[in-house]
N, C-alpha and C positions, 0 to 999 in steps of 0.2 A: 419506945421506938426500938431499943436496943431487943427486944423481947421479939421483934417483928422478925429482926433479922438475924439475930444470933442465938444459940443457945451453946450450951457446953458439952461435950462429949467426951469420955475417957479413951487413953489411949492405953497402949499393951507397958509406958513406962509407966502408970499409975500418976500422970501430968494430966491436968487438963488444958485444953485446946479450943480455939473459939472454931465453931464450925456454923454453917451459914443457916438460915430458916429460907424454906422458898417462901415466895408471898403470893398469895392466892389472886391469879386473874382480876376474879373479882370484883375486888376492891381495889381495882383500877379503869374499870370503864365507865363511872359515872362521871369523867372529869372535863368530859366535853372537847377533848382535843383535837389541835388541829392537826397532828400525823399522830399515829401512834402503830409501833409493830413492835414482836421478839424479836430478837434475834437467833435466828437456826444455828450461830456457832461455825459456820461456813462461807460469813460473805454476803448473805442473803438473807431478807426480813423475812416473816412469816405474820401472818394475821394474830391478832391478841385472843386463843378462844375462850371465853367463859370460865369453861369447866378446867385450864390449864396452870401453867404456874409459870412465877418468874424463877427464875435458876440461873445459878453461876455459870453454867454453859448454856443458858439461853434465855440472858436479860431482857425485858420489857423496856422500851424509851416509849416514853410519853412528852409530847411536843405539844407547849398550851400557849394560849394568847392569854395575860394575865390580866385582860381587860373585858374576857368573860365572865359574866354574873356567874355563871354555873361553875366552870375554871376556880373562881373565886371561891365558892362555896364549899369545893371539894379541897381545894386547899387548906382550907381552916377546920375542915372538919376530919379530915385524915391522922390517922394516925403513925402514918408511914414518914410523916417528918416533925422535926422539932421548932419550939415555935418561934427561935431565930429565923430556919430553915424556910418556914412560912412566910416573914416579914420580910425575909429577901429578895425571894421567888418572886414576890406582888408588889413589891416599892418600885416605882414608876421611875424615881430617878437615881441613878446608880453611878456608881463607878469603880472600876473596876478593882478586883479584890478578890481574896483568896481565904475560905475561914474553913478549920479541919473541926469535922464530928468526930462522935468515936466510931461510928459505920461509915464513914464517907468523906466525900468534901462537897463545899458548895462553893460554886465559880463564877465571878462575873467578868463577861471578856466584853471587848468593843470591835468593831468590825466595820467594814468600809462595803460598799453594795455600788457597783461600778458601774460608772453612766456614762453615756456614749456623745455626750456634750462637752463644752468645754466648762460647765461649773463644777465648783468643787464635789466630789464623791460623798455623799449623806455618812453620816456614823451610825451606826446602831448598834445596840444594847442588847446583849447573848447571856442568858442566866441559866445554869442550869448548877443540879443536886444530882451525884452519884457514888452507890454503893455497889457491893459486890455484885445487885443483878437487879438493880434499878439504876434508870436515868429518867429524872424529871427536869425538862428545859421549859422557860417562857422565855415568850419573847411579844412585842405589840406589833413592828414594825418586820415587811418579810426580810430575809436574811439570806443572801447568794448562798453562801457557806454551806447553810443549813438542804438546799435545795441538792447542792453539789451531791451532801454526802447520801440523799435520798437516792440518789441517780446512781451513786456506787453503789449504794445495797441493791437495786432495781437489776446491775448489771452483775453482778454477783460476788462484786471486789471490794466490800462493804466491809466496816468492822465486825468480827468474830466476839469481840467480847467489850466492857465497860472499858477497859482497857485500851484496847484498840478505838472503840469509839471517841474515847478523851485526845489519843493520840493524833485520828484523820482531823477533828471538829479543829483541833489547833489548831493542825495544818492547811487546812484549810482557808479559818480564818486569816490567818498570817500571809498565804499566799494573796489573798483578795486585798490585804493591806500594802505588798511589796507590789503587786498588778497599779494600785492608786501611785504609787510611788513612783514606780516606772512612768507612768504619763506626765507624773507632774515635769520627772526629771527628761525628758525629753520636750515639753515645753521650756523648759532652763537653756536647753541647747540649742531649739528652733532661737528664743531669744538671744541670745550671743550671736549666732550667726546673724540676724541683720544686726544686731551693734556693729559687728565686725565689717557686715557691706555697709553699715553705714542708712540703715533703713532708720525710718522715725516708727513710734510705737507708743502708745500711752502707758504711762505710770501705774496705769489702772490695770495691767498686764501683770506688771512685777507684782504689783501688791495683790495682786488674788494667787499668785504663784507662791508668794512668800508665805500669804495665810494657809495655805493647805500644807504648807513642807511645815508649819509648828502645829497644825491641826496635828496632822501623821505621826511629830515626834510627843505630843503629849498622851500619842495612842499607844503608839510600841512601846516606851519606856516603862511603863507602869509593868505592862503587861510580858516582858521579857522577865521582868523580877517575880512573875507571878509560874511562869514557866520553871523558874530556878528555884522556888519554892514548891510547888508539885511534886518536882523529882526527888525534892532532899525528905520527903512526907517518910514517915513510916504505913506504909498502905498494902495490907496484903497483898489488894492487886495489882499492882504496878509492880514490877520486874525488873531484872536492870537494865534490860533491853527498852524496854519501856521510859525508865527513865535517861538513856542515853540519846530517845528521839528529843524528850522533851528538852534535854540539854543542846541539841542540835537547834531544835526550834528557836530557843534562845538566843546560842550563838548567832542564827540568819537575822533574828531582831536587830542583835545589836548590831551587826555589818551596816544595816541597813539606817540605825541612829546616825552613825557615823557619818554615811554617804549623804543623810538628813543634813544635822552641819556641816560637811562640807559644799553641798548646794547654798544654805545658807549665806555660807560666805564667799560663794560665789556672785551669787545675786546683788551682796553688799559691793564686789568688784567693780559687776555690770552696771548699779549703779550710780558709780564713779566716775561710769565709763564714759555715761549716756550726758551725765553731767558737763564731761568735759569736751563732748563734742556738739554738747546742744551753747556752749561756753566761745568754744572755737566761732561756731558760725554765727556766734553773735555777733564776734570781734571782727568778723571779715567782713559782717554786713556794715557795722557802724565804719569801717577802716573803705570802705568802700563809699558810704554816703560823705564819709570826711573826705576824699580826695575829689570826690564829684562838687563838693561844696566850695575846695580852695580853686579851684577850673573857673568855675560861674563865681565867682567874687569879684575878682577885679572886671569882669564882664557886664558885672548885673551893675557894678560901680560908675562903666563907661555907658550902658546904656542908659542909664537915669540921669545922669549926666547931660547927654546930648539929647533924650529925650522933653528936658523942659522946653516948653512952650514959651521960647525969650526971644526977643532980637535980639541982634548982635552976635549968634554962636557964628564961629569962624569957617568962613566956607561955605556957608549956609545955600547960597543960590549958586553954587558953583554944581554943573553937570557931574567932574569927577569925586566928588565929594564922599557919595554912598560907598560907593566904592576903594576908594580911600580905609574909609571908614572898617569896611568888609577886611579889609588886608590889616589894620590895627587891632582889631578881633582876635584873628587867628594867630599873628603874631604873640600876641598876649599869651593866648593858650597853647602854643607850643612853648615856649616862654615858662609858661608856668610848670609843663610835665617835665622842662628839663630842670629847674628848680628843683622841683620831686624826687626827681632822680637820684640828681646831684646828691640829697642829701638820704638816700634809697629810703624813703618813706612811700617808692612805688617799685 
């Protein structure tokens, strides 16, 4: 591998110096991919020709589905990666991680692909291998990121070098995870607000809300540490400018872990919240059926009372009797609310 990409050339101190190998077109079009361009060094792809080369001002990316038969074949039979490099590229299930060759690195990032529903945003799996003037990426599933960064080369604002390309593909990714974030965290606030009018809402709200804020933080954490590790690389090509983006990217990670737990413990607030007011109107239902119950007690008392089927109830064939009757009723029950009162249980 290293023979592919490097070889040694003397300089005027009598030191040698590692200096790069182009790598012949070629032996890159058999791989069956699903994008593949140079890079012109200005912003802008160019087609892969034949007869051309890959070079440090104008790398080749190769974008492969690693669940092509062909994809597959050229991967194992290449001699352009090592057979880590292979095993990683093609293992279907991954997580994210960070491992240095002596020509490159190979990266596995996770990423979020934004849907316009209210279900949680899908994860996918972003692999790619790069050296000084190659990038090979798989992937199974499509990848917003990935599309994004086709569209800046298309417009001519596209990475210039491996460099640059590691840098957008981040940023990229990370902005599509901070995009998911933002919805979820504006769903946290739509719910708070009816807590706060006092709307009802299903549990089944919170708990798909709460599962995507620990999906999100089991995605960004890994992968802020893997940002932090890139930059501290010894890697010819990365610069320190290079590396103060990817320190940045980092840094927006972690703002973003944090604002993670703090939703978290929000949602534990809200619900406390929802507890104590589904709590409340329980109390005022049942304090409500108990004052209606002490009302019709002595009521329900006198009319099953007077309701038996006996001779001898008192008054019985007297005209004003019902009547009577009607007036010891209400009596009772005004009777009873000032009882109530009296003792402010109303």
């Amino acid at each position: 591998m290293n023979e592919l990409n490097q070889t040694v050339a003397p300089n005027h101190d009598s030191t040698t110096v590692p200096a790069i190998l182009p790598i012949k077109n070629s032996l890159l079009l058999s791989c069956a991919p699903i994008y593949s361009c140079q890079l012109d060094g200005k912003g802008k792809s160019i087609a892969i020709a034949p007869d051309g080369q890959a070079t440090v001002k104008q790398p080749c990316w190769l974008h492969l589905d690693f669940t092509n038969p062909q994809t597959i074949d050229w991967v194992n039979s290449t001699q352009l990666l090592s057979d880590l490099a292979k095993e990683e590229l093609l293992k279907p299930i991954q997580i994210a991680k960070e491992a240095r060759f002596d020509s490159g690195i190979l990266v596995v990032l996770k990423g979020v692909n934004i849907t316009p529903n209210a279900l949680p945003d899908p994860i996918v799996t972003f692999r790619f291998y790069i050296t000084d003037n190659l990038i090979i990426s798989t992937r199974h599933q499509q990848i917003d990121a990935i599309a994004f960064l086709k569209e800046n080369l298309d417009k001519g604002i596209g990475p210039v070098d491996v460099a640059d390309w590691l840098i957008q593909i981040s940023q990229l990714i990370s902005d599509q995870v901070n995009i998911s974030f933002d919805n979820v965290h504006n769903n946290i606030i739509r719910l708070e607000d009816n807590a706060l009018n006092q709307r009802t809402f299903s549990y089944k709200e919170i708990g798909r809300v709460r599962k995507q804020l620990i999906v999100l933080r089991r995605l960004l954490s890994p992968q802020r540490d893997i940002f932090v590790r890139i930059s501290t690389e010894r890697i010819s090509w990365i610069d320190d400018n290079d590396r103060q983006h990817l320190h940045d990217i980092s840094n927006q990670q972690s703002h973003y872990i944090s604002d993670i737990d703090s939703c978290l413990l929000r949602l534990g607030s809200l619900m406390e919240q929802i507890n104590g007011f589904l709590a409340e109107s329980t109390n005022k239902r049942i304090y409500l059926m108990t004052l209606v119950t002490l009302i019709f007690m002595p009521l329900t008392f006198l009319t099953s009372l007077l309701g038996v089927n006996l001779a001898g109830i008192p008054f019985s064939e007297a005209k004003w009797s019902f009547g009577a009757f009607v007036i010891i009723i209400i009596a009772v029950c005004i009777g009873s609310i000032i009882w109530l009162k009296s003792k402010k249980w109303m």
